[in-house]
C-alpha positions, -999 to +999 in steps of 0.1 A: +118+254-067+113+260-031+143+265-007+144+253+024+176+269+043+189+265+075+209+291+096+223+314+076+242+341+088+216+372+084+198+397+097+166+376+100+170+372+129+188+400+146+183+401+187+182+441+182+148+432+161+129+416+188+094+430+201+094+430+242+093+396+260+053+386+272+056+363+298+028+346+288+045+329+262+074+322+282+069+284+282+057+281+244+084+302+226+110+314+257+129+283+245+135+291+208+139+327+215+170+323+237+185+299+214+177+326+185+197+353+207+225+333+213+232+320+181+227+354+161+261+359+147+272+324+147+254+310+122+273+283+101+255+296+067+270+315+045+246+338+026+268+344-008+270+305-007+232+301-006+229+323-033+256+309-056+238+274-049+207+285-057+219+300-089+235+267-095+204+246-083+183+271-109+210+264-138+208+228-136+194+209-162+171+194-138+166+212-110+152+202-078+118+209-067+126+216-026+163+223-024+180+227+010+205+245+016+232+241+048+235+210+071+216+215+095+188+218+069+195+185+051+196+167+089+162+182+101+146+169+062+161+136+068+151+128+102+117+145+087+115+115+059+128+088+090+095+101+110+071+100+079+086+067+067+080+045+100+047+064+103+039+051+069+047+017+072+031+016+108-003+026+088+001+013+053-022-015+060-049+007+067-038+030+041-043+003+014-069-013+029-095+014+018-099+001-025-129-013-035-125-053-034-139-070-068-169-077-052-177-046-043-176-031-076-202-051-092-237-030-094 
């Protein structure tokens, strides 16, 4: 079973934790680390409820193969699917388009 969680409330991600700030990367990860900062400590996850899911999720009688844990998770996996979806049916043509026809099977 893989786990795919969210924000949880940990020390993952700690602002005390980070290496020093390269301006080079600035523009490609400035973003994501300022949003990081802020958030540290306000994360809507609850780690003793991902646990006692997990344990839950393992106990099932089927349990899931990818199993995400905390909203934010299960909105970023659905608009995930949405994406793949529409980029499916845009290309399923093409997709199905690539069998051998009957005629080219014959020796």
């Amino acid at each position: 079973m893989g786990v795919e969680p969210g924000n949880f409330r940990t020390n993952l991600l700690t602002a005390s934790d980070y290496s020093a700030e390269l301006p080079a990367y600035a523009a490609t990860v400035g973003a994501t680390r300022e949003m990081v900062r802020r958030n540290d400590g306000r994360q809507l996850g609850d780690p003793a409820k991902a646990a006692d899911a997990i344990r839950a999720a393992l106990d099932a009688p089927h349990p899931p193969l990818h199993l995400a844990l905390g909203a934010d998770a299960v909105d970023a996996i659905r608009a995930h699917t949405t994406d793949l979806t529409a980029e499916l049916d845009a290309w399923e043509h093409l997709a199905r388009d690539t069998a051998f026809t009957n005629e080219e099977e014959k020796p």
